[in-house]
C-alpha positions as CSV (number, residue, x, y, z in Angstrom):
1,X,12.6,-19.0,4.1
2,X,9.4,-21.2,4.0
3,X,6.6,-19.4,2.4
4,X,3.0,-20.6,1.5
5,X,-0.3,-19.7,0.4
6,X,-3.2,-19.2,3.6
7,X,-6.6,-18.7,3.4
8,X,-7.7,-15.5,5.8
9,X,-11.1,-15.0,7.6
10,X,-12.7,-13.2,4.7
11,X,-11.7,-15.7,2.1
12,X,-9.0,-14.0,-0.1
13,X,-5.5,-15.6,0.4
14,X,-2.3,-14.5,1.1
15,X,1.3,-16.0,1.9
16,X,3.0,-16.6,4.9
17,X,6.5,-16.8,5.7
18,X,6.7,-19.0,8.3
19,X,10.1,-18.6,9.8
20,X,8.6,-15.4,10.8
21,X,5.1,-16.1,11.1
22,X,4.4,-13.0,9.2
23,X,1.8,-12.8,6.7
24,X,1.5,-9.8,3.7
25,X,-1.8,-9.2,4.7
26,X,-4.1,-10.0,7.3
27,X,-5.2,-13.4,8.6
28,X,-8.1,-11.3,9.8
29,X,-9.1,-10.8,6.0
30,X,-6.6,-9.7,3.6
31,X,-9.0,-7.9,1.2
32,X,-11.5,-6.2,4.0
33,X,-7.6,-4.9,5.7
34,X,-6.5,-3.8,2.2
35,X,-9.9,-2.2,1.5
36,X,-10.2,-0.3,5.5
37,X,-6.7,0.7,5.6
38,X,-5.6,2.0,1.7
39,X,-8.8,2.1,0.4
40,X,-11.3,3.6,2.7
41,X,-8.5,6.1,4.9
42,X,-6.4,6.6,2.4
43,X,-7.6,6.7,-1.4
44,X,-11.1,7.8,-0.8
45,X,-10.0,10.7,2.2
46,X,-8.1,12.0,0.0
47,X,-10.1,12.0,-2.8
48,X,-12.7,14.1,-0.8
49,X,-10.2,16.0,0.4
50,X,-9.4,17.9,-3.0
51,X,-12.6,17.2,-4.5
52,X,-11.7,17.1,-8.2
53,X,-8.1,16.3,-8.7
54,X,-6.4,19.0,-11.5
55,X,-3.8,16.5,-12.3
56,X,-3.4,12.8,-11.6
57,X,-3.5,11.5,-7.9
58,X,0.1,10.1,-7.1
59,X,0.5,7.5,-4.9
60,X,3.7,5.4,-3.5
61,X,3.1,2.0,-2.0
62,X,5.9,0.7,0.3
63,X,5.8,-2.8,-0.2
64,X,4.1,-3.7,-3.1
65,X,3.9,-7.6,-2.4
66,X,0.9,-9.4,-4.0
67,X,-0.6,-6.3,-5.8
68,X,-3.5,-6.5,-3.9
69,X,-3.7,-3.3,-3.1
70,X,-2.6,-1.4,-6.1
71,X,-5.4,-3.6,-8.0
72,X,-8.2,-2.7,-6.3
73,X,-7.2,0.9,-6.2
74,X,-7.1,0.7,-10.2
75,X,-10.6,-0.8,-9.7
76,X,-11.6,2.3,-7.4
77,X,-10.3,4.6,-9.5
78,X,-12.0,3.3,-12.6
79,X,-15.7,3.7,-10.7
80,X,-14.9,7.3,-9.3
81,X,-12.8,8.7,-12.7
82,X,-9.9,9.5,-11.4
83,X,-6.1,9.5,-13.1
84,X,-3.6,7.4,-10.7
85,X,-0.3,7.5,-11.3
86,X,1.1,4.3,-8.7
87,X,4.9,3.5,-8.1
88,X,4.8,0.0,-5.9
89,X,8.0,0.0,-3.9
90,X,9.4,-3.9,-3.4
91,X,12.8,-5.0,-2.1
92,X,11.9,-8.8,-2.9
93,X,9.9,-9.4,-5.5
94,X,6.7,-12.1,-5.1
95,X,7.1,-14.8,-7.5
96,X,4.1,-15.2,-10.5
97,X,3.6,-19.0,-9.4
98,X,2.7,-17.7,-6.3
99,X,0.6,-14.8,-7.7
100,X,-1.1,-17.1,-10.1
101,X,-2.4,-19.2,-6.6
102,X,-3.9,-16.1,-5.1
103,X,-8.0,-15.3,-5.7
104,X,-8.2,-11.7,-5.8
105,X,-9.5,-11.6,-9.2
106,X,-11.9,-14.3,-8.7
107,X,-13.3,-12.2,-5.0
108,X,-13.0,-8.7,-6.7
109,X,-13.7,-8.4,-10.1
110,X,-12.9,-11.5,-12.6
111,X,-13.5,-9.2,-15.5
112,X,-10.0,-7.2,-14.5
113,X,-8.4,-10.6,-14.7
114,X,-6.2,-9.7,-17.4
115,X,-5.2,-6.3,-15.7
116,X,-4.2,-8.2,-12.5
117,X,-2.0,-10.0,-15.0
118,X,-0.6,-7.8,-16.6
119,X,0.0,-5.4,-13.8
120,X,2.2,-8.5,-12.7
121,X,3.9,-9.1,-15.8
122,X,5.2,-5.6,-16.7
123,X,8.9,-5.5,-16.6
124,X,9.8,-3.4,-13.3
125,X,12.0,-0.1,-13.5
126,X,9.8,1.4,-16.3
127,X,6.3,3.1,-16.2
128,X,3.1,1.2,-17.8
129,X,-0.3,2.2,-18.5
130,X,-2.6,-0.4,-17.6
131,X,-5.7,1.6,-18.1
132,X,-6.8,4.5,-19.9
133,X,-6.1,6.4,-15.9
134,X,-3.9,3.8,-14.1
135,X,0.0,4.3,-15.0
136,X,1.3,1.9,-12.4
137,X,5.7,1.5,-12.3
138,X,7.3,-1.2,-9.9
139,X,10.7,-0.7,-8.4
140,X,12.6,-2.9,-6.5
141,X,14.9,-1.3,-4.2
142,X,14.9,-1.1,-0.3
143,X,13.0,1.6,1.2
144,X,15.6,3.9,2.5
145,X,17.0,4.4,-0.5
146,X,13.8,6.0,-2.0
147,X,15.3,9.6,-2.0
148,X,11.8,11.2,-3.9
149,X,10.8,14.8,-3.0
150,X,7.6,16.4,-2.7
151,X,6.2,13.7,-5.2
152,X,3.6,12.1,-4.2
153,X,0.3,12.4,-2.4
154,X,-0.6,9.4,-0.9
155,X,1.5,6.8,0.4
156,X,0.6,3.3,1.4
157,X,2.5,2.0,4.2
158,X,2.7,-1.8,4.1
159,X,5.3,-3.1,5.2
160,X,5.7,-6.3,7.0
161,X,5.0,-5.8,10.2
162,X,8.1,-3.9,13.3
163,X,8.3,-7.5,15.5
164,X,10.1,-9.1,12.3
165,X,11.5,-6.2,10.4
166,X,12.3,-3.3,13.3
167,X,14.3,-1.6,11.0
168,X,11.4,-0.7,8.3
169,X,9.7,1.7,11.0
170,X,12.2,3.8,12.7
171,X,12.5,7.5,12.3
172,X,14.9,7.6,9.4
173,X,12.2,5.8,7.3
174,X,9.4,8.1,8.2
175,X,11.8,10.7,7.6
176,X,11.9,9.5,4.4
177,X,8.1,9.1,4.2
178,X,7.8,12.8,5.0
179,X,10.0,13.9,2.1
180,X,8.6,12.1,-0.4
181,X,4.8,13.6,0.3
182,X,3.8,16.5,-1.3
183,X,2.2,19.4,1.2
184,X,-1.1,18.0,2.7
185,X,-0.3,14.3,1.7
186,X,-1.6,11.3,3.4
187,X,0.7,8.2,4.8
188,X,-1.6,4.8,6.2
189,X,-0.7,2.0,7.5
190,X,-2.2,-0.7,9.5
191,X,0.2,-0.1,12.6
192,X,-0.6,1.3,15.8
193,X,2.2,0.5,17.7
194,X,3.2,3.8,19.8
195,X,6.9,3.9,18.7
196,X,5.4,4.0,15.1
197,X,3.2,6.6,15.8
198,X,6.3,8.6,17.8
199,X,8.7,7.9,15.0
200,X,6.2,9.8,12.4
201,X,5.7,12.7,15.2
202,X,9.1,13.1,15.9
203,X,9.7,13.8,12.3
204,X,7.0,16.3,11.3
205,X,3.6,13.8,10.7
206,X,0.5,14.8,12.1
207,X,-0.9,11.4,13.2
208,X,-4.5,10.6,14.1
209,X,-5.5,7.1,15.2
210,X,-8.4,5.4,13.8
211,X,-10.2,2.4,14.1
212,X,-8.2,-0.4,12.9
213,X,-9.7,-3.2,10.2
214,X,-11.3,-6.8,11.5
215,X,-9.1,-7.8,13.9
216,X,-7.0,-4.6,14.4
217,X,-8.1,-2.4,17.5
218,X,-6.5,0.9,15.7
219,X,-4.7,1.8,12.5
220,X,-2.7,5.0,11.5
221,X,-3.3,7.9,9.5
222,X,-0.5,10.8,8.8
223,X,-0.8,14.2,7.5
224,X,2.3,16.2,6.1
225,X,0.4,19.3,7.0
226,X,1.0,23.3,5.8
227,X,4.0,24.4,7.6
């Protein structure tokens, strides 16, 4: 498939598949959707919701793509103190040429340049520590065969989108999603679509719309609450 490098509406580029006319982020703005969505509703709420983590804050990202969001979460993290411990889930991994083309560094912080680097160059299938409180592993597998258990406590839900890939947001996935959380964990995602939010109903999610970043009406926020 033919994929190149777009500049969104904030600035900060992304690629497009064109076949699909699919993007991995945004064409609204792929750092302000990345910052709303993972950031914002999902790093930070959870953050205030336990206050002062007791052990590191561990967080799943389906679809790891460009790194954009696990970088800026390392960047978070560094400014509030906290210990993240980030697996980035990615069937198909994004070439470096294509990396090296992006200008997140350049938009967010150029003096991380190195640790956007390195965060790409780290062989996958092992566990790295970037920083002193960033240990960040990459696996490439497809999603259904994650088969974790009460491990983690946030997930970021970033797949491309249910027009081109159907089969990344059916029940079985967010089955899936629900297992892998710890009690009280947090799932977001940028969808809104009613058959997503049915799908993470139907198998135990309590979901809460909210708005959605530039361009997006709503987004999604689930809860594996207290049984």
């Amino acid at each position: 498939m033919i994929r190149k490098i777009i500049t969104t509406s904030d600035g900060s580029k992304t690629i497009q598949i064109e076949d699909w006319n699919e993007q991995y982020h945004s064409i609204h703005g792929a750092i302000q959707e990345a910052n709303h969505v993972f950031l914002k509703h999902g790093l930070l709420f959870y953050s205030d919701l336990v206050s002062v983590p007791s052990s590191p804050i561990e967080i799943l990202e389906i679809g790891f793509g460009t790194g954009l969001n696990a970088f800026l979460t390392l960047i978070e993290a560094e400014k509030l103190k906290l210990n993240i411990n980030y697996l980035g889930v990615e069937a198909y991994p994004v070439e470096l040429d294509e990396i090296k083309q992006l200008n997140y560094v350049e938009l967010i912080s150029e003096k991380h340049a190195d640790i956007f680097e390195n965060m790409h160059a780290i062989p996958w299938e092992a566990q790295h520590k970037i920083t002193s409180n960033f240990q960040l592993e990459k696996q490439q597998k497809f999603f259904k065969d994650i088969n974790a258990i009460d491990a983690f406590d946030i997930i970021y839900f970033d797949a491309f989108g249910a027009r081109v890939q159907p089969d990344l947001w059916t029940e079985d996935i967010f089955k899936t999603m629900f297992n892998a959380l710890k009690e009280n964990g947090v799932l977001v995602t940028y969808s809104a679509k009613g058959s997503v939010r049915r799908a993470m109903q139907a198998v135990g999610f309590t979901v809460e719309r909210l708005p959605g970043p530039p361009g997006k009406r709503e987004m999604l926020r689930a809860r594996k609450m207290r049984s």
